[in-house]
N, C-alpha and C positions, 0 to 999 in steps of 0.2 A: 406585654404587661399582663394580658390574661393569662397567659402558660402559667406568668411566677405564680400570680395569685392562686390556680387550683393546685401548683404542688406545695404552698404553703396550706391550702386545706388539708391535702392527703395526708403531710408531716405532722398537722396539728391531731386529726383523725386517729393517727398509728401510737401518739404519744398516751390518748386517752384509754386506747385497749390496751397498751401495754401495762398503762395504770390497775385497771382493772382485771389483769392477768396475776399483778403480784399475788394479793390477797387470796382469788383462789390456788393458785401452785401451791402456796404456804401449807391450805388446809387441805388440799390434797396427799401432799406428802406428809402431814402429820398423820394424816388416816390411813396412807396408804406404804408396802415393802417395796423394795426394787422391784421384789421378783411378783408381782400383780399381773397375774395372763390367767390362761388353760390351765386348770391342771388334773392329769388324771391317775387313778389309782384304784386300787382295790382293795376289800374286804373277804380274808377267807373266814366262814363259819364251820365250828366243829362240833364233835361228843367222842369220845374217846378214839380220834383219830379219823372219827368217822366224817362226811362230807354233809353239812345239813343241806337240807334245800326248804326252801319258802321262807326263812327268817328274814324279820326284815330290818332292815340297818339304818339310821337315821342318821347326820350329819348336821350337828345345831350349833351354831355362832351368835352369841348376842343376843341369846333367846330364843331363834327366829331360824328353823331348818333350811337350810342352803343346799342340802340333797337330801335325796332317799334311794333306797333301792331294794328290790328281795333277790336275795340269794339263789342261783341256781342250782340245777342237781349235781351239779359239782361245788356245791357251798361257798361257791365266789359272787359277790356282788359288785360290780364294776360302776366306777363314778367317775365322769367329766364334770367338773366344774368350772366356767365361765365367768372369769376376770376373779377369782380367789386374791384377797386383799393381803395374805399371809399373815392373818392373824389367829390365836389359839382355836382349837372346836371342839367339841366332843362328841363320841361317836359313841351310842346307842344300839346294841344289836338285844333283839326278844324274840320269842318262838313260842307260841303254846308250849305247855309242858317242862316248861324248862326257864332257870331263872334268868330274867334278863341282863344284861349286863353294861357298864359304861363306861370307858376312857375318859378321863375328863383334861384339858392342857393340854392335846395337843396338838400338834403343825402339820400340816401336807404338804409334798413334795411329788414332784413329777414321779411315775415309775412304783411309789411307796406302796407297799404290801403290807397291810393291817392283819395278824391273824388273832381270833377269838377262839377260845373254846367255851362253852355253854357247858352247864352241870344241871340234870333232872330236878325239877322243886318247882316252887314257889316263890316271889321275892324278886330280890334288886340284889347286884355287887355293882362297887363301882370302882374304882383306880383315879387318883387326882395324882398328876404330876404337879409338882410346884416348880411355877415358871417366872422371870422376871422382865418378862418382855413387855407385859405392858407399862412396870412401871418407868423403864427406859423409854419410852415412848410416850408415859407420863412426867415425866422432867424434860423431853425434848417439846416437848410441846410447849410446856411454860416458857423455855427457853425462846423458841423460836416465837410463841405470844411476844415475848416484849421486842424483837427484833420487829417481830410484824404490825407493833404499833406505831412505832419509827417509820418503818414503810407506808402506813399509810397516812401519817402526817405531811411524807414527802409525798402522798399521790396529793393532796386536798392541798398542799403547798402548789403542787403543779398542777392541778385543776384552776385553779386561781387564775393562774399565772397565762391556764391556755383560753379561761374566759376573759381575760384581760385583750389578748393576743388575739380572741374570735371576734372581739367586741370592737377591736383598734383594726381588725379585717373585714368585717364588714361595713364599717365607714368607709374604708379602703375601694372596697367593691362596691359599695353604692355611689360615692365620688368618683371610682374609675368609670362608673356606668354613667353619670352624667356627665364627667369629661366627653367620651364617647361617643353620649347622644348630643351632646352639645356641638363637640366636632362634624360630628354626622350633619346637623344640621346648617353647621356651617359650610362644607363641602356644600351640601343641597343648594342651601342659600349663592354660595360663588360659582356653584354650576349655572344654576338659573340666570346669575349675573350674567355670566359669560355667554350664555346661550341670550339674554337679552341683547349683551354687546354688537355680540355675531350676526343676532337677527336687524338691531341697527346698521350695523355696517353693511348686511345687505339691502335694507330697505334702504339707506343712502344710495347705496350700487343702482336699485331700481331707479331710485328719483333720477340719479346724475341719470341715467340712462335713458330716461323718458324725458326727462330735460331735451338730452342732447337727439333722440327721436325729433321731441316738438321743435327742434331748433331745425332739423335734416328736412322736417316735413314743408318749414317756413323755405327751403332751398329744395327740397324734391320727394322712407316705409318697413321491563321491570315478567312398615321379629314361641301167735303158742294154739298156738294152737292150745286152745285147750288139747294144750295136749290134753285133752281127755284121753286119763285113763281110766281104763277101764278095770276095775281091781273085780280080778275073777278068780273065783274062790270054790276049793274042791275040798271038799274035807266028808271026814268019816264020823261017828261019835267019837267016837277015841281020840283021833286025832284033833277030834274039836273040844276035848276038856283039856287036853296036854295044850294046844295051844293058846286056851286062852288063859291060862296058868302061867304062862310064859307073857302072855302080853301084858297081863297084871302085875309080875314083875318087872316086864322090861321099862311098863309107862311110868311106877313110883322108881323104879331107877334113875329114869329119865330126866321124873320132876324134880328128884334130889338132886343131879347133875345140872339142871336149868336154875336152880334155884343158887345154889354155889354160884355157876357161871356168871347170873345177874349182878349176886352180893361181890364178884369180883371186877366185875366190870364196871358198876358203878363206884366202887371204890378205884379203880384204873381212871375212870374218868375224872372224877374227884382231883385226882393227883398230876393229872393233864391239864385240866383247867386249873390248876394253882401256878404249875408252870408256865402255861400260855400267859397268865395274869400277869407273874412276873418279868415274860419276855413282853411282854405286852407296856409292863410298867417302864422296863430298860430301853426298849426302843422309840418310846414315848421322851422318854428322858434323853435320850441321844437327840432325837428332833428338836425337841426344845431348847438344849444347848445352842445348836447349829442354830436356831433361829434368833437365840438370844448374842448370837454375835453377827448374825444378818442385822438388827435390833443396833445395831451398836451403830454396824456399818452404816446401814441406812439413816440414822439419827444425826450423826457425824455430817453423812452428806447432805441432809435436810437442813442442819447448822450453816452448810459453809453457804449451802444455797441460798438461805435465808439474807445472808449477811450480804451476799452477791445483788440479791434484788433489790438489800436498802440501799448501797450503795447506785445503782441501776437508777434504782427511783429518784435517789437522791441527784444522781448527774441529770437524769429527766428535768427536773424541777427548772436546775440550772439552764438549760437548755429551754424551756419554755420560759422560763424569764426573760431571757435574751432575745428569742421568736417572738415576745409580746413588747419588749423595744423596739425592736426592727418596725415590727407591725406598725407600735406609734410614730414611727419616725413615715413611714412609708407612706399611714393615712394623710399627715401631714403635707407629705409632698404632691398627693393623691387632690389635696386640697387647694395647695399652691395650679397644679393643674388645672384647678376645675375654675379658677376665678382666670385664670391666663386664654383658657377656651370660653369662657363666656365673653370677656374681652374679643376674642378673633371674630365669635359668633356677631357682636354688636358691628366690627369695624365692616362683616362679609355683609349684614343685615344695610349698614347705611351705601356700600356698593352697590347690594343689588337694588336700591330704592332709584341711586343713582344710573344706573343700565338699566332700567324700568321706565326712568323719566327719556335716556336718551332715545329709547326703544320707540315711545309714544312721540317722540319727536322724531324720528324717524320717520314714523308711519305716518305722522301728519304731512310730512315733506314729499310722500310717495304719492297721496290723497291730491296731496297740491300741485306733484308734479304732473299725475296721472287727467286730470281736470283741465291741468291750463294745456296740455298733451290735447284732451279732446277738442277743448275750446279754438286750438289753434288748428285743428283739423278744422275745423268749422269752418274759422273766419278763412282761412286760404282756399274751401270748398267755395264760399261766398265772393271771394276774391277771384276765385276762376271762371266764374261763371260771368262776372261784369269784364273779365280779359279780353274775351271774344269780342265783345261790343267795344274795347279801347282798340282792338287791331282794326276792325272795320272804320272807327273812325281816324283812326292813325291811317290806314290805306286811303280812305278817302281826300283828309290832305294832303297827301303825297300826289297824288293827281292835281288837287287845285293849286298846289303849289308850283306843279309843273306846268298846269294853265298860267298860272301868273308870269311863270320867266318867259314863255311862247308870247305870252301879251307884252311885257317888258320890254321883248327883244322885237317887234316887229315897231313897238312907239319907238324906239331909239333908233331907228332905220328910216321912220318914216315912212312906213309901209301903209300905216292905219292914220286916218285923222282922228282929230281930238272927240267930236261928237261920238263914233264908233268903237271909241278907245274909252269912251265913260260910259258905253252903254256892257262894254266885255268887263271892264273892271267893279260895273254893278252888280254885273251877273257873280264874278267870283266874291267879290265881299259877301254876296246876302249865300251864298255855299259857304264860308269862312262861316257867317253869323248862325246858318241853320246847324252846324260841327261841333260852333260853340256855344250852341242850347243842350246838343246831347252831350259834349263833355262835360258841363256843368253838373246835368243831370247826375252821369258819373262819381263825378267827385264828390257832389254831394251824397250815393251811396256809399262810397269810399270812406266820407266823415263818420257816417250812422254804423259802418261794420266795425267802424276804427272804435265810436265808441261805445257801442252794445260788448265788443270783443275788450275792452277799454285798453287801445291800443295807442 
């Protein structure tokens, strides 16, 4: 009976978490894609081809940056991110010197290779992909809202049903407890009966035993040099006006060719980072596809799940209504018990009153046997001691008895005359008369032990 009772708590236990599982699954999966783990990836940084190092790269969801990182001297910025919910982000890369820039829309993927080109200036650019992922995810939700209000009409349906079923169980288990303890003390009570019986029956064994002694006795007992160079230098006047004729040519040479090279490279760079923007925009846009029919997927199975746990809930319900019949039928019976054991406890209670009396009756029979046991030691001790005194007088008749038939036998012969014959037979009568002063004596100890012993 106690087995059932604790695995109907365990079953009523499992039904209330599984209760309170639906609701969050629900909004977990509205918040959350299949693909929700690790996910790592990187950011290359450039300028006309070139590799930055020290930009730093931001990663912001929802407001609220989910990474960061700076750029090495190979212009890459490597990110791990921990439990990524697969939803849109945008990434942020700036540098002194150069304008910052931002992707906005889009998705990470395991392996993904972000690259940016940076252009010289001042300022912000930014790239917005247009994405429909959340609003799939904003109709899945609504959807799956009214599924999940159903669901928890069946949880607060089945809550009821398993307070009905805790309530009809613990009368259960406190009427199993007093059946129980009532039996328990019923056994106590028929043990002690028994053990009074037992001890009657032997204090009877005693009496008859001492009886039958007092009757024996009445008959006989746990766990680079710098590279320093050195620029050594030999020159003549002459050679030192030629050359530095030359140098002053060769340096606004220089500066004209430095100055071209710059106005070409920042126009090279220019036209690097319009293309990076645009591979930037395209791959951005290729992600977001892909995610927007992960979006799809994921919302489809969030739906079928949804529908899965009302149902679930719903058979729940079903199922603790029935658990909370059972229960009422069970306390019932629980109670039927408890009035049938308080019944046994009364019938075992007036037994053992009964084996209690015969017990004391018993023990008075041992008291009375053990008593009149000593008593009759007594009076035979008493009786022994006036024995001795009945054998000397019993011997001594035997002699005057024997004198009389010698006297008998000599008058019927005529051996003795009558004067001589009344002088022998005075002699034996007043021996007769003195026998029977002491036997008197006798017998009247004999009356006094008979009734001091009240025999």
């Amino acid at each position: 009976m106690k087995k059932n009772l604790i695995l109907f708590g365990i079953l009523v236990a499992s039904i209330n978490l599984n209760a309170a599982v639906i609701n969050n699954s629900i909004e977990e999966n509205i918040n959350q894609t299949a693909n929700v783990s690790n996910v790592k990836f990187s950011v290359n940084v450039s300028y006309s081809g070139n590799p930055l190092s020290g930009a730093s790269v931001n990663i912001i969801q929802e407001g609220k940056s989910i990474g960061s990182a700076t750029t090495n001297i190979k212009g890459s910025a490597a990110f791990n991110i921990a439990n990524y919910n697969g939803k849109l982000v945008s990434i942020t890369t700036s540098l002194a010197g150069y304008q910052s820039y931002t992707i906005e829309g889009t998705a990470l993927s395991n392996g993904k290779s972000v690259n940016i080109s940076l252009v010289k200036g001042t300022g912000s650019a930014t790239t917005i992909v247009e994405s429909k992922v959340e609003s799939i995810y904003s109709k899945s939700e609504d959807k799956v809202n009214k599924i999940g209000k159903k669901a928890e009409q069946h949880v607060e349906d089945t809550e009821k049903a398993h307070e009905g079923a805790e309530r009809y169980n613990e009368d259960a288990k406190k009427t199993e407890d007093a059946v129980i303890s009532t039996n328990d003390k019923t056994e106590a009570i028929r043990k002690k009966a028994e053990e009074a019986r037992k001890k009657a029956n032997e204090d009877k064994t005693i009496a008859d035993k001492t009886r039958k002694e007092a009757s024996e006795l009445s008959t006989g007992a746990e766990k680079e040099i710098s590279n320093t160079s050195d620029d050594r230098a030999k020159s003549a006047q002459e050679r030192t006006r030629l050359a530095k004729e030359r140098e002053e040519n060769l340096s606004r040479l220089a500066k004209e060719r430095e100055e071209n090279l710059s106005k070409l490279a920042e126009e090279q760079a220019i036209l690097e980072a319009e293309e990076a923007a645009k591979k930037a925009e395209k791959d951005a846009k290729k992600e977001v596809n892909q995610a927007e029919k992960e979006a799809k997927k994921e919302t489809e199975k969030i739906d079928e799940e949804a529908k899965e746990k009302e149902a679930a809930a719903k058979k729940e319900q079903k199922d603790a209504e029935k658990e909370e019949k059972e229960a009422k039928e069970k306390a019932k019976k629980q109670e039927e018990a408890k009035k049938e054991a308080v019944k046994n406890q009364k019938e075992a209670e007036k037994e053992q009153k009964e084996a209690e009396k015969e017990q004391k009756e018993a023990e008075k029979e041992v008291k009375a046997a053990e008593k009149a046991k000593a008593a009759e030691a007594k009076y035979q001790a008493e009786l022994e001691k006036l024995k001795s005194s009945q054998s000397s007088i019993d011997d001594k008749r035997s002699k005057i008895d024997a004198d009389q038939k010698k006297l008998d036998k000599k008058i019927k012969k005529g051996k003795m005359d009558a004067e001589k014959a009344k002088e022998e037979q005075a002699k034996i009568d007043a021996k007769h008369s003195k026998l029977d002063e002491s036997q008197s004596k006798i017998e009247e100890k004999v009356k006094k032990i008979k009734k001091k012993y009240k025999k």
